[in-house]
C-alpha positions in Angstrom: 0.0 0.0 0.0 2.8 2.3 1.0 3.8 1.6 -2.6 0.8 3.3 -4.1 1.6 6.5 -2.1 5.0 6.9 -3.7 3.3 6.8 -6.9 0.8 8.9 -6.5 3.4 11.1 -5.0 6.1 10.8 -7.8 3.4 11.3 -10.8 2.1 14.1 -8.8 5.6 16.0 -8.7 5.6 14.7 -12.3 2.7 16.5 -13.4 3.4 19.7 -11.7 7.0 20.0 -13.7 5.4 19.4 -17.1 2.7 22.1 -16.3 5.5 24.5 -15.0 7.1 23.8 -18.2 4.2 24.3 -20.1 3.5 27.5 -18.3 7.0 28.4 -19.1 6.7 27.8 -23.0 3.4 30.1 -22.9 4.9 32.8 -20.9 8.2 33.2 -23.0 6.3 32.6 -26.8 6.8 29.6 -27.9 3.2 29.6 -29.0 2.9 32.6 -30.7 3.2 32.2 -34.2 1.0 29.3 -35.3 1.3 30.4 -39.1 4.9 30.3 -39.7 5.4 26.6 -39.5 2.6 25.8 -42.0 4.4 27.5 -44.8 7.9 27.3 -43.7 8.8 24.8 -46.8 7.7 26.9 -49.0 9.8 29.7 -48.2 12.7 27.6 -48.2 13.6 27.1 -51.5 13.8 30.9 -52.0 16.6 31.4 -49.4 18.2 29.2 -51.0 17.4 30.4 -54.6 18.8 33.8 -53.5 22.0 32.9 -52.0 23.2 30.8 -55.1 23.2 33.9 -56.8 25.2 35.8 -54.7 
């Protein structure tokens, strides 16, 4: 029984690190930009495109 208790206790302390961490993503902008990724490949190949030239 006492085993349950640590495990209750260690998914507890667990939890509360992944939620500080998630806090932590929010509160420096990780989540900010939710376009950017989508069309990230496509900009790409310009970058590229433009520093062949140079």
């Amino acid at each position: 029984m006492s085993v349950i208790y640590l495990l209750i206790g260690i998914s507890l302390l667990a939890a509360l690190g992944f939620l500080a961490a998630f806090l932590w993503s929010i509160k420096t902008g990780q989540y900010e930009d939710d376009y950017t990724p989508g069309v990230r490949i496509l900009f790409d190949d310009i970058k590229e495109k433009k520093t062949k030239n140079k």
